[in-house]
DRENDREN-870937 format. One record per residue: residue in one letter; x, y, z of N, C-alpha, C in turn. Coordinates in steps of 0.1 Angstrom, whole numbers, padded with zeros to 4 digits, always signed. Last residue first. Example, Ala and Ser with C-alpha at 12.3 -4.5 7.8 and 13.67 -1.06 7.14 Angstrom:
2
S+0128-0022+0071+0137-0011+0071+0129+0000+0079;A+0132-0057+0078+0123-0045+0078+0132-0033+0078;
This chain:
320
X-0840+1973+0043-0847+1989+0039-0850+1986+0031;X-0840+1953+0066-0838+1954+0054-0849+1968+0051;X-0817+1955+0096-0830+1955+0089-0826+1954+0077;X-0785+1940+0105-0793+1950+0100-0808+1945+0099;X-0772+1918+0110-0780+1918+0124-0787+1934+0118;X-0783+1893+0076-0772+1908+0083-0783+1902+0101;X-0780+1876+0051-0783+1875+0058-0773+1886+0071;X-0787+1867+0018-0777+1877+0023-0787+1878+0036;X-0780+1838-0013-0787+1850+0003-0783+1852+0009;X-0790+1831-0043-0782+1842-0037-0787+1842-0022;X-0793+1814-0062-0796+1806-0049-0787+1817-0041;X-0765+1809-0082-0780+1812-0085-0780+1808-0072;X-0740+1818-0116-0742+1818-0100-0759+1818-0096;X-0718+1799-0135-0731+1805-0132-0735+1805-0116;X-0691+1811-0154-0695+1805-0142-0710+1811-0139;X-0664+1807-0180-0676+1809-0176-0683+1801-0162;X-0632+1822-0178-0642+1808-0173-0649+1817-0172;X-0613+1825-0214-0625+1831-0201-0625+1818-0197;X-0583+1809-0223-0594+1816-0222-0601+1816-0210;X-0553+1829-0205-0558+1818-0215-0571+1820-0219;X-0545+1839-0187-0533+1846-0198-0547+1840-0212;X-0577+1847-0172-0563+1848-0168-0557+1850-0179;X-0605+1864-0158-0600+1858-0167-0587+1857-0168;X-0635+1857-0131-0616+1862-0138-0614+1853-0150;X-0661+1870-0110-0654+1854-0120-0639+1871-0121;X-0680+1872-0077-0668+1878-0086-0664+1865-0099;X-0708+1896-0068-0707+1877-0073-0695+1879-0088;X-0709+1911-0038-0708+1907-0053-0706+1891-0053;X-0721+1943-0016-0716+1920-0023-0718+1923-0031;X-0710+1969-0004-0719+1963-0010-0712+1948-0008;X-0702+1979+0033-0699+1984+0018-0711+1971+0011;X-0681+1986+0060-0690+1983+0053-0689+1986+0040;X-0654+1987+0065-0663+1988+0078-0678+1984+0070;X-0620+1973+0067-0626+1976+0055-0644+1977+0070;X-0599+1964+0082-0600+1976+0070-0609+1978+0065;X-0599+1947+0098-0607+1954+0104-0603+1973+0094;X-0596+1912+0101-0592+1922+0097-0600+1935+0097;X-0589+1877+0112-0594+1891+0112-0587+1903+0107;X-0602+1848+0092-0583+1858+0092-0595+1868+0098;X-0608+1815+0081-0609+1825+0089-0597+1830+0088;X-0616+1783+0065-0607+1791+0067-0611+1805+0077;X-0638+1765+0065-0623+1765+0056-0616+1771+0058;X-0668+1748+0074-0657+1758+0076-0643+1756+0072;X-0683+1730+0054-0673+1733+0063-0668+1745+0062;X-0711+1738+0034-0713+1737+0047-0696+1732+0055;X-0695+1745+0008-0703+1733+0008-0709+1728+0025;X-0676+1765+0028-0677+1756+0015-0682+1743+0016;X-0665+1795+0045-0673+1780+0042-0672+1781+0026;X-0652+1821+0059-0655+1813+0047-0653+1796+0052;X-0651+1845+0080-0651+1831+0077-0656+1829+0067;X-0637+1874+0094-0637+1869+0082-0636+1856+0082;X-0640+1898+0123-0636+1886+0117-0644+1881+0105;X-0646+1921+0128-0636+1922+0121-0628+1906+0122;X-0684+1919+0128-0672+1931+0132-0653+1926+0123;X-0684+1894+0107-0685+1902+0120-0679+1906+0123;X-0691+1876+0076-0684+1890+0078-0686+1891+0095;X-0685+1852+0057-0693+1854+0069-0685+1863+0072;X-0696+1833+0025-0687+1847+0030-0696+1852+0045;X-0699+1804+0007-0703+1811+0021-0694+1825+0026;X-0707+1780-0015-0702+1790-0013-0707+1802+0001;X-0714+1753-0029-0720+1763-0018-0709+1772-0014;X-0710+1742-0066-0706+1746-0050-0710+1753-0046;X-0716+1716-0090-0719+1727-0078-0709+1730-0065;X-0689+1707-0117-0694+1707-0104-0699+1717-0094;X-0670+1706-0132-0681+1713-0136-0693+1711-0123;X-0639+1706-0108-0647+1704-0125-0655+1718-0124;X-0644+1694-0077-0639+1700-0088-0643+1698-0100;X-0660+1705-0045-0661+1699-0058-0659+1705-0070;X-0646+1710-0017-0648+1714-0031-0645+1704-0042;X-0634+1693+0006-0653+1690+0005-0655+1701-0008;X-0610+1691+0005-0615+1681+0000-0633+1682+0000;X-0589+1715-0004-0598+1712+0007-0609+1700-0001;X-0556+1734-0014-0568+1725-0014-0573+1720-0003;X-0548+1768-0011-0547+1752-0007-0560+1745-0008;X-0534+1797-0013-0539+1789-0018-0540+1774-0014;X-0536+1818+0020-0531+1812+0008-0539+1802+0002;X-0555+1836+0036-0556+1826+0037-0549+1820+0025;X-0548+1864+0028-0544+1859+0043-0547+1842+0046;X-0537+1886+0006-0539+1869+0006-0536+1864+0022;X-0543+1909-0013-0534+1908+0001-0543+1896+0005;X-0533+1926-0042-0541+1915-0035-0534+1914-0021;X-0532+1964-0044-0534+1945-0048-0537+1938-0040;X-0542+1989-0040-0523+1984-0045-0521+1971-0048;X-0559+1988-0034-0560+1995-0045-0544+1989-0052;X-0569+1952-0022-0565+1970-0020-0565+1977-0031;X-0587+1924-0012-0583+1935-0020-0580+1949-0018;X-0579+1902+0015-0591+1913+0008-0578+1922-0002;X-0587+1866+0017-0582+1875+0018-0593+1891+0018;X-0584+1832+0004-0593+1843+0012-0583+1854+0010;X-0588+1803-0014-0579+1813-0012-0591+1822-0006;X-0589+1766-0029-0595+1777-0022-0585+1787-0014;X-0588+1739-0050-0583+1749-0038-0591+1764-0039;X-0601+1728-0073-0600+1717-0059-0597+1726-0047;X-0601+1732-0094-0591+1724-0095-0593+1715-0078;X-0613+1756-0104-0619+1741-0105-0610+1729-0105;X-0612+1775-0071-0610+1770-0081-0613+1759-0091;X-0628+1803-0052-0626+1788-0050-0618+1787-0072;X-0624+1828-0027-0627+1822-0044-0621+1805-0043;X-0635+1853-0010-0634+1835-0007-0639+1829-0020;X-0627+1887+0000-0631+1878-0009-0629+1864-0004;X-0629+1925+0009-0626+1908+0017-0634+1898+0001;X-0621+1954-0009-0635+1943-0004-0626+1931+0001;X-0618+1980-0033-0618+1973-0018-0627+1962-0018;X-0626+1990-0057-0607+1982-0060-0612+1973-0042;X-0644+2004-0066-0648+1989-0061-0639+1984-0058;X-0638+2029-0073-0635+2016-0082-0640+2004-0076;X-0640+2042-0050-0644+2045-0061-0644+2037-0075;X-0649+2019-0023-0637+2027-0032-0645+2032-0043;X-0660+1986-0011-0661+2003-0019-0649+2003-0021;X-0679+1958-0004-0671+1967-0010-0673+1978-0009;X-0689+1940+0018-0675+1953+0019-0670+1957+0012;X-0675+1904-0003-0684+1919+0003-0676+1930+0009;X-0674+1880-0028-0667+1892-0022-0681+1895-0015;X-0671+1851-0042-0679+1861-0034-0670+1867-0029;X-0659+1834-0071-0665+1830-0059-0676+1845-0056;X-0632+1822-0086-0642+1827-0090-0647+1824-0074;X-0599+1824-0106-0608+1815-0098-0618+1828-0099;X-0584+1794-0125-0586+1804-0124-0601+1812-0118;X-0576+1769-0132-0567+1774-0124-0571+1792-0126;X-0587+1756-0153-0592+1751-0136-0584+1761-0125;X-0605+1771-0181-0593+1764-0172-0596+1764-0160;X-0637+1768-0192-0622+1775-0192-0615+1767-0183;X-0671+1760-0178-0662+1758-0189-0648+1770-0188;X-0689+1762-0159-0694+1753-0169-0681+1750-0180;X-0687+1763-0129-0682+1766-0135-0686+1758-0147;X-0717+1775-0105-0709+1762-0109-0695+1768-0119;X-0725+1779-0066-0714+1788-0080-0712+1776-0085;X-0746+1793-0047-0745+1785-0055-0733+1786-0070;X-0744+1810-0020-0742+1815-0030-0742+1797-0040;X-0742+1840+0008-0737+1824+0004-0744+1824-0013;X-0732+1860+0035-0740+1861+0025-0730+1845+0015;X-0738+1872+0060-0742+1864+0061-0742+1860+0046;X-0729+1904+0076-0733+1896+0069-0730+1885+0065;X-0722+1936+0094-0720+1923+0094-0731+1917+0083;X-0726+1958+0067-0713+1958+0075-0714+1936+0080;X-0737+1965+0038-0741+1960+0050-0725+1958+0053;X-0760+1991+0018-0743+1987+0025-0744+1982+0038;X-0783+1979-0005-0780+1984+0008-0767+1981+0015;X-0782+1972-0033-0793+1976-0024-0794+1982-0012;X-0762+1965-0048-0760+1976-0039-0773+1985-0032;X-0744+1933-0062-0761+1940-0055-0756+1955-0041;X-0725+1933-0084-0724+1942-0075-0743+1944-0075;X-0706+1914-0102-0716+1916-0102-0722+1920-0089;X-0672+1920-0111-0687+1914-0105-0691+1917-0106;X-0637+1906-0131-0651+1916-0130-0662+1910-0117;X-0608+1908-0140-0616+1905-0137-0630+1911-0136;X-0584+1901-0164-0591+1912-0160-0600+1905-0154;X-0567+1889-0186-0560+1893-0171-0567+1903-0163;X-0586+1895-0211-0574+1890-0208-0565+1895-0196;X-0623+1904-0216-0605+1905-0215-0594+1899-0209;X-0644+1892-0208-0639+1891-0224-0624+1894-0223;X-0661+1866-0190-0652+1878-0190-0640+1879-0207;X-0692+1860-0173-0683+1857-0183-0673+1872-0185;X-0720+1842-0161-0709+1857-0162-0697+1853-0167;X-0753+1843-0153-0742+1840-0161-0732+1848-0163;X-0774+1838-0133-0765+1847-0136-0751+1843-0142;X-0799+1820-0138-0791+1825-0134-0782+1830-0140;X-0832+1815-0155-0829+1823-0141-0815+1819-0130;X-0821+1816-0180-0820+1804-0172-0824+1804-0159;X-0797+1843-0174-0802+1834-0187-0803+1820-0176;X-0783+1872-0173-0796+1866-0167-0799+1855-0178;X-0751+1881-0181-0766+1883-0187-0773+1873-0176;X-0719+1897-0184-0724+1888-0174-0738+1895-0180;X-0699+1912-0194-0702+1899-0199-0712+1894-0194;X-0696+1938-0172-0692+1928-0182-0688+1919-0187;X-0714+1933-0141-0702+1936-0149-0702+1932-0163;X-0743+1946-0130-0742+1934-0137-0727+1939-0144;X-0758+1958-0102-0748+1964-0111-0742+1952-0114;X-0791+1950-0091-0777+1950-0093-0771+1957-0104;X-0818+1961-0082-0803+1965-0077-0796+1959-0078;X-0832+1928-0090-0829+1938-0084-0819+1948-0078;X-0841+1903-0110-0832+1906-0101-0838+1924-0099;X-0864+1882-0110-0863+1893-0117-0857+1901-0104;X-0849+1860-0109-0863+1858-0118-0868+1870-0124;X-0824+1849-0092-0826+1858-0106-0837+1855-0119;X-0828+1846-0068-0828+1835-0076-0831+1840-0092;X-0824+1859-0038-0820+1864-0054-0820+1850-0059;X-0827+1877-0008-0828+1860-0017-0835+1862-0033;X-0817+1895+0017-0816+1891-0003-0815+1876-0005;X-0820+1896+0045-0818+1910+0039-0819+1904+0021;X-0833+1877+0072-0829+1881+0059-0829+1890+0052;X-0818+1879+0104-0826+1888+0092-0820+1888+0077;X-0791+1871+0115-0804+1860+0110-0820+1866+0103;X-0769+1874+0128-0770+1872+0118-0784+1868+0111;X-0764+1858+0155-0775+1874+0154-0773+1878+0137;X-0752+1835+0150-0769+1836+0153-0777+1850+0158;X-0727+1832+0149-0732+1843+0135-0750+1842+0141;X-0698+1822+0166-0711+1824+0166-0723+1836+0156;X-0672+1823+0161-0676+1824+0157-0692+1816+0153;X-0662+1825+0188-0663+1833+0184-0674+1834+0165;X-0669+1804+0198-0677+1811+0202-0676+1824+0195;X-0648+1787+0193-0662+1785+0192-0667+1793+0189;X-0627+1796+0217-0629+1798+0202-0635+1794+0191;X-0644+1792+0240-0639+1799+0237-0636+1804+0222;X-0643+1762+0238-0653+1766+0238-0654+1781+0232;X-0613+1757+0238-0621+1755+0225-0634+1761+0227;X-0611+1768+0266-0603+1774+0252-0613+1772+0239;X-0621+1745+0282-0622+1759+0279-0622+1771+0271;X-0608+1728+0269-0622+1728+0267-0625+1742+0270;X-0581+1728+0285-0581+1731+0271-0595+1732+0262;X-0586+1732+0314-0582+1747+0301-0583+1743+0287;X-0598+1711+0313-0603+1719+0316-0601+1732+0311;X-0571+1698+0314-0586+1692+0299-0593+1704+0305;X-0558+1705+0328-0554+1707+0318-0564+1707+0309;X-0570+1701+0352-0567+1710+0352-0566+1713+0333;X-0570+1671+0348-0582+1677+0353-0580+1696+0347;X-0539+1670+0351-0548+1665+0341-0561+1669+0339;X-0538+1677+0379-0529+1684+0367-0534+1681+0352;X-0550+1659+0394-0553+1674+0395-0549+1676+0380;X-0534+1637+0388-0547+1631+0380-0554+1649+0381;X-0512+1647+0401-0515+1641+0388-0526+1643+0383;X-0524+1644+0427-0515+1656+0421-0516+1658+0407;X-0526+1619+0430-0537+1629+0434-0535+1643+0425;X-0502+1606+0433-0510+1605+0419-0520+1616+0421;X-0488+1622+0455-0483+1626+0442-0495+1621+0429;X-0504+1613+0475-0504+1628+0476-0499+1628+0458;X-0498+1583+0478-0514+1591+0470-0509+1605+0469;X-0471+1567+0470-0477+1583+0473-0492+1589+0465;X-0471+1534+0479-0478+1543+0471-0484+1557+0472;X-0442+1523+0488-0450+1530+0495-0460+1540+0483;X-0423+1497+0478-0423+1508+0476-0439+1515+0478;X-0397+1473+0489-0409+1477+0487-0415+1494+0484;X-0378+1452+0486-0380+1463+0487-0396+1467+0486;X-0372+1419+0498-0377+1428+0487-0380+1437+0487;X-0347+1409+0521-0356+1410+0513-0357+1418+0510;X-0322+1382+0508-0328+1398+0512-0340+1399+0512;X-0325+1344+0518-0327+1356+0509-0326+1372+0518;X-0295+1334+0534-0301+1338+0536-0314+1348+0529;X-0278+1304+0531-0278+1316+0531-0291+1322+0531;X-0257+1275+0539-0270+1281+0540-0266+1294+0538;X-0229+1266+0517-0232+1275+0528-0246+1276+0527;X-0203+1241+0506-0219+1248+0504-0222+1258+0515;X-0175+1246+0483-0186+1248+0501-0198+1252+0496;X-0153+1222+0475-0166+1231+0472-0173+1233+0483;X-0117+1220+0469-0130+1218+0475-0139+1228+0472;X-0091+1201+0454-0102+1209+0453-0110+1204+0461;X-0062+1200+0480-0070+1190+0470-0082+1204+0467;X-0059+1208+0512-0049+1203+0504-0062+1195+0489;X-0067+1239+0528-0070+1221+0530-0062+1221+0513;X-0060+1266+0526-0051+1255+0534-0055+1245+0532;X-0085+1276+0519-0071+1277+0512-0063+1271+0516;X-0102+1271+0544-0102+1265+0533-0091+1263+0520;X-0088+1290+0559-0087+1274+0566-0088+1267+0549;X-0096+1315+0548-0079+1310+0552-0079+1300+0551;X-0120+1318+0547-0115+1315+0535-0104+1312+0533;X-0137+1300+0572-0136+1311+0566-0122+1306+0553;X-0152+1276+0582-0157+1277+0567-0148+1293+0561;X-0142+1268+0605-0134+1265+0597-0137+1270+0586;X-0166+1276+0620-0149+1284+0625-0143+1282+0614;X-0187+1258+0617-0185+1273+0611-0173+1281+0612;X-0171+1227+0614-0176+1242+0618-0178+1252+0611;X-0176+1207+0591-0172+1215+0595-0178+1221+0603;X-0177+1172+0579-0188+1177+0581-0176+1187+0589;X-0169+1153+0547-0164+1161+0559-0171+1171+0563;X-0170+1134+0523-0180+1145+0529-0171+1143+0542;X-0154+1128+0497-0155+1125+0505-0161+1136+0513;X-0155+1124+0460-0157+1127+0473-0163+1128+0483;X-0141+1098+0443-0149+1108+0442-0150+1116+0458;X-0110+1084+0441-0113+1094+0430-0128+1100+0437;X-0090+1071+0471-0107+1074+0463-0106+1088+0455;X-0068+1069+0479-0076+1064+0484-0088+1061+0475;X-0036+1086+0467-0051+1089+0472-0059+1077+0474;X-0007+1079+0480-0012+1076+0469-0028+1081+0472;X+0018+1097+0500+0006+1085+0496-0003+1087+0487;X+0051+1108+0503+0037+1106+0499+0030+1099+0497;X+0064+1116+0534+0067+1108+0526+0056+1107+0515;X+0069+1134+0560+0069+1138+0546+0068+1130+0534;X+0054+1123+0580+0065+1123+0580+0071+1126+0564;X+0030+1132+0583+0037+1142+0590+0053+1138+0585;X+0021+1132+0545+0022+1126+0553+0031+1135+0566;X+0004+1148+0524+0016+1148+0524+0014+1142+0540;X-0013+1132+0493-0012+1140+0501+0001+1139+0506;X-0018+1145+0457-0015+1135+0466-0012+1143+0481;X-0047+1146+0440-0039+1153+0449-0031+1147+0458;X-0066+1133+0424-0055+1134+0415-0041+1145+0421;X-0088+1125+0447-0078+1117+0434-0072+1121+0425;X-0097+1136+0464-0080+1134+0467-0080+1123+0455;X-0116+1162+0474-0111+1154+0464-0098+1151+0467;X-0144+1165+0498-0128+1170+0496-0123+1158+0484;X-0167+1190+0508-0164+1179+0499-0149+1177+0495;X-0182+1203+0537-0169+1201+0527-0173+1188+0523;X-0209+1219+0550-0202+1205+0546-0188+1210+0538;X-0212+1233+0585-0213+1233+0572-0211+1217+0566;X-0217+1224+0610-0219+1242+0608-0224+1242+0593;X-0221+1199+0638-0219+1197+0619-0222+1218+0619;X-0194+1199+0665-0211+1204+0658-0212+1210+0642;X-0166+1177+0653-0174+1188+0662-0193+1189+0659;X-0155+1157+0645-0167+1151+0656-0175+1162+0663;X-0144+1153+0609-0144+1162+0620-0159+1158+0635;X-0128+1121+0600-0136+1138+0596-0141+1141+0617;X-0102+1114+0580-0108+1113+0587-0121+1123+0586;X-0081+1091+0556-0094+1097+0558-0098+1100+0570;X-0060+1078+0555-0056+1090+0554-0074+1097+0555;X-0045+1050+0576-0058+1055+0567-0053+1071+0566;X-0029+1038+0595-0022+1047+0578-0035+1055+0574;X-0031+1033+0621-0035+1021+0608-0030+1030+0590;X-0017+1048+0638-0025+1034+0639-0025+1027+0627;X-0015+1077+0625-0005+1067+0632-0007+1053+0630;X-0034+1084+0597-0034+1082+0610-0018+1071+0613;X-0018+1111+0580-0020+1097+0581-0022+1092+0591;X-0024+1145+0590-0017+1136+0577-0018+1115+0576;X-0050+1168+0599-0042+1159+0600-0033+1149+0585;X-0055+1202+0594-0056+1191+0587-0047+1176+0591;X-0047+1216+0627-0043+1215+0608-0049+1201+0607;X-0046+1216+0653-0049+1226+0650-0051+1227+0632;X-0057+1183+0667-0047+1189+0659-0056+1203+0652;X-0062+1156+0684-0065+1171+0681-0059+1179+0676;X-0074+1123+0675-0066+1133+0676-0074+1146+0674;X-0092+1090+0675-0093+1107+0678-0083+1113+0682;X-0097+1064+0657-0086+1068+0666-0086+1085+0667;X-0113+1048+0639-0119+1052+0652-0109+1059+0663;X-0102+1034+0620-0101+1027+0630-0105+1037+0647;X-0112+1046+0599-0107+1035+0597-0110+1027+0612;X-0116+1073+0601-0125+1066+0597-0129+1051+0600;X-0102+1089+0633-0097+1082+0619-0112+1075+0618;X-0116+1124+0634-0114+1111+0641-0115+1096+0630;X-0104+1154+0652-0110+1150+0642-0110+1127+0644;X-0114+1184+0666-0113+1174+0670-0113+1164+0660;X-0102+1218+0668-0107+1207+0663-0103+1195+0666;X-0099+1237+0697-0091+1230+0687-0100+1219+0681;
């Protein structure tokens, strides 16, 4: 049973409740003699208290008064019972901090899976690299600087002027080349200086090879425009079949401007270059050998004239 003991006049009672006015002297303040556990602060200036003999007393003191508790008393019953507001302080205790165990097995894992991955994907690129490796390509077969050409079949319009090949086209929606048929090469190597001096930008001009047919109607092509875009593919008897569509590429120079021009044939892959990048690639495996040309067009409007010079044809053939 708590023990509590008047302020005033030192008078100790035991009482299981909050005591009400000491007997002795009236004081209404006491505090507790047990072993200090906690503190209470207790307010009695605007609570009046209630005396045992029911009669009320006025509070003593507006601020508060420290009463030192057990721990028995700090639970939340006892405190709901003291009369006036109170505030408990309580020691407490921090948790502690979790912590969390660094699974080498899992980053190990990781950093595998990344390893792994750069590995396949270097792989790969090496891989497709490789494909287009042209260094058995490297017998020259035609270097044509038209001084005094050879085995060609010159289309119409097209004259030798300047020591280059000027070509030009008279009819309307018609095209034409200029067909070296020295010898039918399968793989090749064959590039090309093309300017355009004059007609509209939207009509195009470049290299073919692999031709045949009885008409020449066959062949893979890589025409450029003076507008800036570039198209691949190969021609059939029945029309165009366009595997690289139209789109611009920033290393053709447009206008009246030179361009390097490049048609790379192996077994049944098709690259085209321009100006030394590579621009495009498609395999296809219609067409097995045949001659080169050097193609222009004419569309609804007038001819473009284009001069071509700085011919060479490079095979894994001899040259006959």
């Amino acid at each position: 049973m708590p023990v509590y003991q008047c302020r005033n006049c030192k008078k100790i009672v035991n009482l299981a409740t909050r005591p009400g006015p000491c007997e002795s002297c009236g004081n209404t303040q006491f505090k507790l003699t047990d072993q200090r556990q906690g503190k209470i602060a207790v307010y009695t200036g605007r609570t009046a208290l209630t005396s045992l003999s029911g009669a009320n007393t006025e509070p003593t003191a507006s601020l508060p008064t420290e009463v030192e508790l057990p721990s028995s008393l700090l639970a939340s019953s006892v405190l709901d019972s003291l009369t006036g507001e109170t505030i408990v302080t309580r020691k407490t205790t921090p948790k502690p901090l979790k912590t969390h165990k660094l699974n080498l097995d899992i980053l190990k894992n990781k950093w595998l899976l990344l390893l792994v991955s750069g590995m396949g994907g270097l792989l790969f690129y090496v891989y497709w690299e490789s494909q287009f490796n042209i260094s058995t390509l490297k017998d020259v077969i035609l270097q044509e600087k038209f001084q005094k050409p050879k085995a060609w079949y010159f289309t119409d319009g097209a004259i030798v002027q300047q020591k280059k090949l000027y070509q030009f086209q008279y009819k309307r929606n018609h095209y034409g080349a200029s067909l070296w048929t020295g010898q039918k090469l399968a793989n090749l190597d064959l590039s090309a200086d093309v300017v355009k001096t004059q007609g509209p930008d939207n009509v195009p001009y470049g290299l073919i090879a692999r031709v045949s047919g009885e008409n020449a109607e066959n062949f893979y092509y890589l025409f450029i425009d003076g507008s800036g875009e570039y198209i691949m593919g190969k021609n059939t008897a029945q029309g165009w079949v366009h595997k690289v569509g139209w789109q611009a590429h920033s290393r053709i120079n447009r206008g009246k401007k030179t361009n390097r021009l490049r048609l790379v044939i192996k077994d049944d892959l098709i690259v085209g270059y321009i100006n030394g990048s590579r621009v495009g690639s498609f395999r296809d495996d219609t067409y097995k050998a045949g001659a080169l040309g050097l193609f222009s067009m004419r569309g609804k409007g007038k001819s473009t004239t284009v001069y071509f010079d700085n011919v060479i044809v490079k095979s894994d053939q001899k040259r006959k």
